[in-house]
C-alpha positions in Angstrom: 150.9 108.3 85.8 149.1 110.3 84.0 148.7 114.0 84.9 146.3 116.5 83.1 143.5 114.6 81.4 141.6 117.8 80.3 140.0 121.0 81.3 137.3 121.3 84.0 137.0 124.8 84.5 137.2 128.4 83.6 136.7 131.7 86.3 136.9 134.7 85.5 136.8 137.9 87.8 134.7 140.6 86.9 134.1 144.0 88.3 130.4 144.0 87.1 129.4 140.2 87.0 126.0 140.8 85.9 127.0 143.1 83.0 129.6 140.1 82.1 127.3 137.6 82.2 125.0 139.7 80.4 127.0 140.4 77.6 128.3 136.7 77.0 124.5 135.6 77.1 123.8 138.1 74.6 126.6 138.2 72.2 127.6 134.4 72.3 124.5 132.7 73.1 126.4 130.9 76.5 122.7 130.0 78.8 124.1 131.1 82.5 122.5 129.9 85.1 121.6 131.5 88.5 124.2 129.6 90.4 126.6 132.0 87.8 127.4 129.7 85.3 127.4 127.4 82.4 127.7 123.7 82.3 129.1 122.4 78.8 128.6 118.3 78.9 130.9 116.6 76.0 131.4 113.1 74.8 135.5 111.0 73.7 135.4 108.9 70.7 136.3 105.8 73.7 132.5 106.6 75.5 130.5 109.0 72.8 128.1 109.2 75.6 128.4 112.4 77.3 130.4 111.6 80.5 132.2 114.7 80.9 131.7 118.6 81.3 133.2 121.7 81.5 132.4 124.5 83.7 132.8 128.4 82.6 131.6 130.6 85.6 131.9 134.2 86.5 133.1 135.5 90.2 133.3 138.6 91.5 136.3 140.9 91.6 136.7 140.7 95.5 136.5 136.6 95.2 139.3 135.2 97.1 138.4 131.8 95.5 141.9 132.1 93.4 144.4 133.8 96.2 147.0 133.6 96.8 147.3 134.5 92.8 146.3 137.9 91.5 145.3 136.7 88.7 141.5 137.8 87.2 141.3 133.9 85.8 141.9 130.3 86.9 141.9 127.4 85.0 140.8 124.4 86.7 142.4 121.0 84.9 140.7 117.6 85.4 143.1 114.7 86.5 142.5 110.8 86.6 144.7 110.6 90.8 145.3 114.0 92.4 146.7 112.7 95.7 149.4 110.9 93.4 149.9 113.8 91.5 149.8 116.1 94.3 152.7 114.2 95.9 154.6 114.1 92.7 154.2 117.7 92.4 155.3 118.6 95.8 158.5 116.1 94.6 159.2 118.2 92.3 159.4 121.1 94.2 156.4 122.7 93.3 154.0 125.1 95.7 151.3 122.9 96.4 148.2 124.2 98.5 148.2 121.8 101.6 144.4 121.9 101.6 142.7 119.8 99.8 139.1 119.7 99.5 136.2 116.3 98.7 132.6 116.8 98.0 130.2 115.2 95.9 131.7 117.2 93.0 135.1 115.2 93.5 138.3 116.3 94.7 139.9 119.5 94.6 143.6 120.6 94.9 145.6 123.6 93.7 149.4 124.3 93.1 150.8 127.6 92.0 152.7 127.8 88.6 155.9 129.8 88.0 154.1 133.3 87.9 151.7 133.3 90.1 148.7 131.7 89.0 146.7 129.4 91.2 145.8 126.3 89.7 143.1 124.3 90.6 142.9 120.2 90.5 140.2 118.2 89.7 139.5 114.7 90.0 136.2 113.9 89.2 133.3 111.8 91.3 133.5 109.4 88.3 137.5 108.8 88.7 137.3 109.1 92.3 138.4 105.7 94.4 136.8 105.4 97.8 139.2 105.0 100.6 
């Protein structure tokens, strides 16, 4: 099985969102959108189509999006089966979020590493197998 497949996500805490997003739409050119955010659509040599995307979006400081982690960040990682990988991780003896979440965005999971860090799951609508 495969596990991580690639990045889907970056969040970032901030204590002055709109300054933040401010600053990376004028120093780094990044076009944020209202919902807070920046959508960054890429192509594999198999299907040089794009076909996949990355999301870099800002939340604020008070967010409880990432507890239990203290963290100012999560990375959210894309994966091709997250049941199976959730139950492998939870084999493993890792601390794996028993909520799970589906949407029309895909599904979601999370599992803590070592120090703390919540670690979010994605499988996207594209892998996704209907039950």
């Amino acid at each position: 099985m495969k596990r991580v497949v690639g990045i889907g996500g970056i969040f970032i805490k901030s204590k002055d969102p709109e300054g933040l997003k401010d600053w990376y739409r004028a120093h780094l050119g990044m076009d944020i959108q209202d919902w807070g955010g920046v959508v960054f659509h890429w192509s594999t040599p198999e299907n040089p189509t794009p076909n996949g995307a990355t999301i870099w979006s800002i939340f604020e400081e008070s967010s409880q999006y990432f507890a239990p982690s203290k963290a100012p960040f999560m990375v959210n990682y894309r994966v091709e089966d997250l049941d199976a990988l959730l139950e492998t991780l939870r084999a493993e003896g890792c601390e794996v979020d028993p909520k799970t979440e589906e949407s029309e965005f895909g599904k979601f999971g999370w599992v803590m590493d070592p120090e703390g860090h919540r670690v979010e799951l994605w499988e996207a609508p594209s892998l996704a197998l209907e039950d």
